[in-house]
C-alpha positions in Angstrom: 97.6 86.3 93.8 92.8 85.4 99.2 89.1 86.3 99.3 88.8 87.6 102.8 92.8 86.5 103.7 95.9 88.4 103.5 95.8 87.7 100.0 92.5 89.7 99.5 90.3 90.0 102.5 93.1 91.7 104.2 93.3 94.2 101.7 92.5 92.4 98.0 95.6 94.7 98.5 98.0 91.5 99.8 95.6 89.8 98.2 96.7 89.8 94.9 100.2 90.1 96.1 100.4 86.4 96.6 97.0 84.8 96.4 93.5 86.5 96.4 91.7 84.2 98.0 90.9 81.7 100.4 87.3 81.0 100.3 84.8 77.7 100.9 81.8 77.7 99.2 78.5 78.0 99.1 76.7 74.4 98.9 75.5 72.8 102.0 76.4 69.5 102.3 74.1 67.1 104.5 74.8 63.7 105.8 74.8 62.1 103.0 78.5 62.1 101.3 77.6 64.4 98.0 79.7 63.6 94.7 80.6 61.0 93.2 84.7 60.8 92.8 85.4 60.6 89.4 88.8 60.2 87.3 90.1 60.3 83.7 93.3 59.5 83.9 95.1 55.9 85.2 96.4 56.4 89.0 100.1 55.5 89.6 99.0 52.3 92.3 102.5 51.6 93.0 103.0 55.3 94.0 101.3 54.2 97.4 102.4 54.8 100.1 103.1 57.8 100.0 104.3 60.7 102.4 104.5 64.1 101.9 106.3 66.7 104.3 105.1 69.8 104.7 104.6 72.3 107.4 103.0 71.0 109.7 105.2 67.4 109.9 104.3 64.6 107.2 101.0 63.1 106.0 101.0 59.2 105.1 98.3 58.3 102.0 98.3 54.9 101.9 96.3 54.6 98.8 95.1 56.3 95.5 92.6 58.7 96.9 89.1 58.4 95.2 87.3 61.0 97.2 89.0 64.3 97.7 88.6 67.6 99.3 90.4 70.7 98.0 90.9 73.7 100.5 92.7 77.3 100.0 93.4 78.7 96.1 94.6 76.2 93.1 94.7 72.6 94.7 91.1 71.9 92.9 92.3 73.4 89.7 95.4 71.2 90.3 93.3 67.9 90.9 90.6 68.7 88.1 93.7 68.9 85.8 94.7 65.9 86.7 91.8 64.1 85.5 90.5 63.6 89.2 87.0 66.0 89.9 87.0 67.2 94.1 83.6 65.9 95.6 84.4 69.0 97.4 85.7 72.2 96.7 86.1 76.0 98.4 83.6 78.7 97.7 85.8 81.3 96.1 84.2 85.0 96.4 87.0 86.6 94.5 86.7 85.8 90.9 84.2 83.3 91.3 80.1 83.4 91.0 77.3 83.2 92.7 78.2 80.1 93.8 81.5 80.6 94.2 83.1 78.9 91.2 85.7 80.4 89.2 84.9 80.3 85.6 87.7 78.0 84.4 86.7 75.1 86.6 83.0 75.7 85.5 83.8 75.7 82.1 86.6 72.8 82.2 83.8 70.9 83.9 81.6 71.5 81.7 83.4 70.4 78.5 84.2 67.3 80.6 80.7 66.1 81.5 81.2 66.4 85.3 79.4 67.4 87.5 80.1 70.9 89.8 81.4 69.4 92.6 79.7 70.0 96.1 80.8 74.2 97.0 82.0 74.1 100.7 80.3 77.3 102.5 81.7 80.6 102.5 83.7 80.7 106.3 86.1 82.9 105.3 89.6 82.2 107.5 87.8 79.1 109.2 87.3 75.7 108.1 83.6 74.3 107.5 84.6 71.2 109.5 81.1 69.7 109.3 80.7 69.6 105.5 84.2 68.8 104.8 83.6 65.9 107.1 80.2 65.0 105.1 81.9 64.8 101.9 83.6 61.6 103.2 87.4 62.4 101.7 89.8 60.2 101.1 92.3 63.1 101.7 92.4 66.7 101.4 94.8 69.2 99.9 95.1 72.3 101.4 98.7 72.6 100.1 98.2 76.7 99.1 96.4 77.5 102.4 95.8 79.6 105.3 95.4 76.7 107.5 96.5 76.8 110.9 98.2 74.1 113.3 94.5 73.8 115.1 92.9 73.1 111.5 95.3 71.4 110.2 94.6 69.1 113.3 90.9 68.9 113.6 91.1 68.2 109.5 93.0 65.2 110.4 90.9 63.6 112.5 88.9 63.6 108.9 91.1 62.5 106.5 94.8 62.8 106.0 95.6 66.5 105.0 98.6 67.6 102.7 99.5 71.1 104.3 102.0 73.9 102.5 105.5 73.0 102.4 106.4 76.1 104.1 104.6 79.1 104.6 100.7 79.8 104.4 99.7 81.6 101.4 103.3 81.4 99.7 103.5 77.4 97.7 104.7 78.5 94.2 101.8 77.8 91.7 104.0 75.1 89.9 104.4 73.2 93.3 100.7 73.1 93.6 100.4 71.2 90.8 103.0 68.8 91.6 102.3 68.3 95.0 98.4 67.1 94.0 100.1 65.2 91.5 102.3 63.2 94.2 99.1 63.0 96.5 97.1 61.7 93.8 99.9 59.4 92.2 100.0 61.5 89.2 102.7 62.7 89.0 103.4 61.7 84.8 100.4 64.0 84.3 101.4 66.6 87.0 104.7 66.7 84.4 102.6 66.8 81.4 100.4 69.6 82.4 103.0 71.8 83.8 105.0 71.0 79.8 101.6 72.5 78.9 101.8 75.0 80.4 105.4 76.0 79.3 104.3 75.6 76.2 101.7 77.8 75.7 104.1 80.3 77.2 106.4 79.8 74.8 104.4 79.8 72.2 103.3 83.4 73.1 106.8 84.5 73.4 107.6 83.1 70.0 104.4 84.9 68.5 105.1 88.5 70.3 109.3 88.8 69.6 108.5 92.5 71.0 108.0 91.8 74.0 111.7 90.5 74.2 113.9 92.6 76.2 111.6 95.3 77.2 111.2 96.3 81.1 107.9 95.9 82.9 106.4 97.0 86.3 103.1 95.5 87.9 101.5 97.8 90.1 97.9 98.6 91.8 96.5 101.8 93.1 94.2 100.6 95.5 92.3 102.4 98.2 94.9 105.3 98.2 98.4 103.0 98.4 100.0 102.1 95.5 101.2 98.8 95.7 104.4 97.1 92.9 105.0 93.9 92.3 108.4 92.3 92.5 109.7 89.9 90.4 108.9 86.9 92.8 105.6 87.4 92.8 104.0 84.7 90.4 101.5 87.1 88.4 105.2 88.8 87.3 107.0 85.6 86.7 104.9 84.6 84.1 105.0 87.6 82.1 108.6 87.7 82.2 108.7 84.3 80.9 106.9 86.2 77.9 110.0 87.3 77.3 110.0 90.8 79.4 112.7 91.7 82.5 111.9 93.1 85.5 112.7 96.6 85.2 115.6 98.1 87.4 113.7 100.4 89.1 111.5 97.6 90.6 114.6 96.1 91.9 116.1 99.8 93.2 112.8 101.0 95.0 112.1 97.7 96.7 111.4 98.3 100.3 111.3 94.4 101.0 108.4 95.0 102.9 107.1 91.8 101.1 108.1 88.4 99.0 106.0 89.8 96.9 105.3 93.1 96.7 106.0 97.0 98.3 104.3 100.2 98.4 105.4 103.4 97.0 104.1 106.9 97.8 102.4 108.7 94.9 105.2 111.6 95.4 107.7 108.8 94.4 106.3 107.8 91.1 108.4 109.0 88.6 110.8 107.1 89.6 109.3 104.3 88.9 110.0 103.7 84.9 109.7 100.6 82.6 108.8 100.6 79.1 105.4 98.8 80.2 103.5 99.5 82.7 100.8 96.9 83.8 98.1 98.5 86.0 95.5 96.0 87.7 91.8 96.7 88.8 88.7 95.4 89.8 87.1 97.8 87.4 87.7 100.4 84.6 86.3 103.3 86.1 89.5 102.2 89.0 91.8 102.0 86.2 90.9 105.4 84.4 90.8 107.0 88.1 94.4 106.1 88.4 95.3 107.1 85.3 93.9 110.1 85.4 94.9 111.2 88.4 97.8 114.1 88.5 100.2 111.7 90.7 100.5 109.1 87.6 100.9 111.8 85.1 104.6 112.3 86.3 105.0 108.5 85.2 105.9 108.9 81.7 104.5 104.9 81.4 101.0 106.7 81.4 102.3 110.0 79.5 103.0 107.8 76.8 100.6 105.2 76.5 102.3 102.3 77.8 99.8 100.7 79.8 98.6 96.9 79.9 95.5 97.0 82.1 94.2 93.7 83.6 90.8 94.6 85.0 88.2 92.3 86.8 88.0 90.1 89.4 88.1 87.3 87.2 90.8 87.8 85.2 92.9 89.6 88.0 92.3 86.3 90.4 93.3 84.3 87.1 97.3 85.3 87.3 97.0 86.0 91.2 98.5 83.6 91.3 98.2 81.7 88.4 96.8 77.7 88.4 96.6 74.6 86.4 93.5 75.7 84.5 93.8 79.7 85.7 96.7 81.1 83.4 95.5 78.9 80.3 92.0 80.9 80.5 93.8 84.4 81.1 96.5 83.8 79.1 95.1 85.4 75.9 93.6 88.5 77.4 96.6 89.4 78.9 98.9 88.8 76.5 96.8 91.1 74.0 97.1 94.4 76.6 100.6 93.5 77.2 101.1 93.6 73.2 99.0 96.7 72.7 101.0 98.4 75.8 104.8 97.3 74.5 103.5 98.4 70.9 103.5 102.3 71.9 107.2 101.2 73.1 108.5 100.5 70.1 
C-alpha cells in the first residue's frame, strides 16, 4: 500500500499491493539547514545509545535525535505522531498535493502549529543526497524504503540511517511506528499510539456487530489485470480486524505470486465469492467501468450489490498501507462503504 516504485510506479498495480509510494518532495532546500526540529513529547535520554539492526547491518544513535529526516512511506507520519516534526520529509505524488503532502500530515500539522516541514524533491527511486544533506539530520528513517545498499551507504556518510528490517517495501505498518519510536527514544508513545490505534478499531467493530463473521475480498481492476488482495497485505488486515475473515476463496485461488497480492483472469471471476466485495480506484468512472463490465457481472458480489468502493488517491494511499496518522483519517470513510456493502448481505 509506492509513487513511482513497485508499490505504485511500477504499476500503482504493486503499488497498492504493499505500499504506493516512495516519493521525495518538492521543496528545494539550500545551504542553509531549513526547519527548525521541534518536539511535544519528553525523549527517553537514557534510551541512548541505541542500535537498531536492520538490513543492511546495524545503526548506532548515540543520542536523542533533534533533527530528522524521513525517507520512503510512513516513517514521517510515525515521527510526527510521536510528537517529533521531520525538518525533512519525502515528496509523496500518490495521495499527496501539489507539494507533495498527504493530507493527514497537513492537517495534523496544522492543528499542531507546526510548521510543513522542508518537501525533499520528487527523484523518484533515487535519493536527493544534496538536500537531505542540507537539512543537517541528526538521523534518518528510511525504515519502509526502497533504499539500496549504495544509498543506504552514501546516506550514511550524512547521518546515521535506520534501514528496513528485512525486505524493501515490506516493514509491517505497526513496526514503522515502533521502530521511529526506538530511534527516537519513544517508545512509551510508540505503545500509546499503536493502543490508539487498536482502539479506534475496536471501537468500529463494536459499533458495526454486522460486519462480524462475514467474508470479504479486496481486489483492483487496473489497466486490464485484476489484481486480489491476500490476507497479509495490511490494507486487508485491518478490515479483518473490523471483525470480517478472509474469504476462502481468497485463500483457494492464491497463486502466491506475491506476499501480498495475485492476479486472476477475468474468465475466472466467479469463482471468486465473498459476501463483500471491496473494489478500489483512483476514480469513479474506474469503479463503474469495472462494474459494469460483462466479466464482473458473473461475480454475484456485483449482482447483488455487495460492493465497498474505496476511490481516490487519497484515500486508497491512506490503507496502502496504513500509518500512524493514515488509517485514523480513512478510517471513517471506509468503514461507512464497508457497512453499506455488508448491509445488502444481510
Amino acid at each position: 500500500m509506492t509513487p513511482a516504485r513497485r508499490r505504485h510506479a511500477a504499476g500503482a498495480v504493486l503499488a497498492l499491493s504493499a505500499l504506493v509510494l516512495a516519493g521525495c518532495s518538492g521543496g528545494a532546500a539550500d545551504d542553509e539547514p531549513q526547519g527548525e526540529a521541534t518536539s511535544t513529547t519528553a525523549t527517553d535520554d537514557d534510551a541512548f545509545p541505541v542500535t537498531i539492526e536492520h538490513a543492511f547491518g546495524e545503526t548506532t544513535i548515540e543520542e536523542a535525535p533533534e533533527r530528522v529526516v524521513t525517507l520512503g512511506w510512513g516513517a514521517a507520519d510515525a515521527s510526527i505522531a510521536l510528537g517529533v516534526t521531520p525538518v525533512a520529509i519525502p515528496f509523496q505524488s500518490y495521495g499527496g498535493d501539489e507539494e507533495g503532502v498527504l493530507p493527514w500530515i497537513r492537517e495534523t500539522l496544522e492543528e499542531n502549529g507546526k510548521e510543513i516541514p522542508t518537501v525533499l524533491p520528487d527523484a523518484g527511486e533515487d535519493v536527493p543526497f544534496e538536500e537531505v544533506d542540507a537539512a543537517q539530520p541528526d538521523v534518518i528513517l528510511a525504515h519502509y524504503s526502497g533504499l539500496t545498499q549504495e544509498q543506504y551507504d552514501t546516506l550514511s556518510q550524512i547521518a546515521p540511517v535506520v534501514a528496513y528490517p528485512d525486505e524493501a517495501w515490506s516493514t509491517p505498518w505497526r513496526d514503522v511506528v515502533t521502530i521511529a519510536g526506538e530511534a527516537l527514544g519513544k517508545q512509551d508513545e510508540a505503545e500509546d499510539v499503536l493502543a490508539g490505534i487498536d482502539a479506534e478499531l475496536a471501537a468500529q467493530r463494536e459499533a458495526h456487530p454486522e460486519f462480524e463473521g462475514k467474508t470479504l475480498a479486496a481486489v483492483w481492476d487496473l489497466a486490464g489485470t485484476f489484481y486480489v488482495y491476500a490476507d497479509e497485505d495490511p490494507r486487508v488486515e485491518f478490515m479483518l480486524d473490523l471483525g470480517f475473515e478472509n474469504a476462502p476463496a481468497v485463500d483457494e485461488l492464491d497463486t502466491d505470486e506475491s506476499t501480498f497480492y495475485f492476479t486472476l483472469s477475468h474468465e475466472r471471476l466467479s469463482e471468486l465469492t465473498s459476501d463483500v466485495l471491496v473494489v478500489y480506484g483512483t476514480t469513479q468512472e474506474e469503479v463503474d467501468a469495472f462494474l459494469g463490465a460483462g466479466y464482473a457481472q458473473v461475480m454475484p458480489q456485483v449482482s447483488g450489490g455487495a460492493i465497498a468502493p474505496v476511490v481516490g488517491t487519497e484515500l486508497i494511499a491512506a490503507t496502502s498501507p496504513p500509518t500512524a496518522l493514515s488509517l485514523s483519517w480513512g478510517l471513517e470513510d471506509v468503514v461507512a462503504a464497508l457497512a453499506e456493502a455488508a448491509a445488502g448481505t444481510a
